[in-house]
N, C-alpha and C positions, 0 to 999 in steps of 0.2 A: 175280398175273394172275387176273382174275376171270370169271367164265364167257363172259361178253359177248365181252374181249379173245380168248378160245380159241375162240371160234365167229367171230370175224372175221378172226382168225392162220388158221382153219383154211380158212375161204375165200378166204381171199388165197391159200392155199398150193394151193389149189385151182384158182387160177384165176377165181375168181366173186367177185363186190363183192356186198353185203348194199343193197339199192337198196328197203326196205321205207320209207323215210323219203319219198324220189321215189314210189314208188308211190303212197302215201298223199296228195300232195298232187296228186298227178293225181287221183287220184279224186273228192276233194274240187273240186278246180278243175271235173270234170264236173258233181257233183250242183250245182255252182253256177250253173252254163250251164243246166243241164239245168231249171232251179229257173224263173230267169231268161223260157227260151221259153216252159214251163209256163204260166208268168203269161201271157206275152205273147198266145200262142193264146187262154188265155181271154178274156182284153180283148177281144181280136178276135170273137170268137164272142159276149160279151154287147152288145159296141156295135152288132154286125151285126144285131140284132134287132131292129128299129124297130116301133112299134106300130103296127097297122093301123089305119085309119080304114075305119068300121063305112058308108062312103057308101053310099046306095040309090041307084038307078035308074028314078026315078017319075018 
């Protein structure tokens, strides 16, 4: 039995599941979202920016 199995023997006997593999793709799964609106806000903010026309008033 290798260290891994006695740190997961020892949470099982505890009571607690080792869920760092779940965590990990949650987080991942965020910075992807998170990635994703980043983009999309900027989109939004450089298309929003239309260039002025410099018309006078004479």
């Amino acid at each position: 039995m290798d260290s891994q199995d006695q740190y997961e023997a020892l949470l099982k006997a505890w009571g607690f599941e080792d869920r760092s593999v779940e965590r990990q793709a949650r987080r991942e799964k965020i910075a992807r979202v998170a990635k994703i609106v980043l983009s999309f806000c900027k989109d939004m903010i450089l298309h929003a920016r239309k260039p002025r026309s410099h018309a006078t008033s004479h």
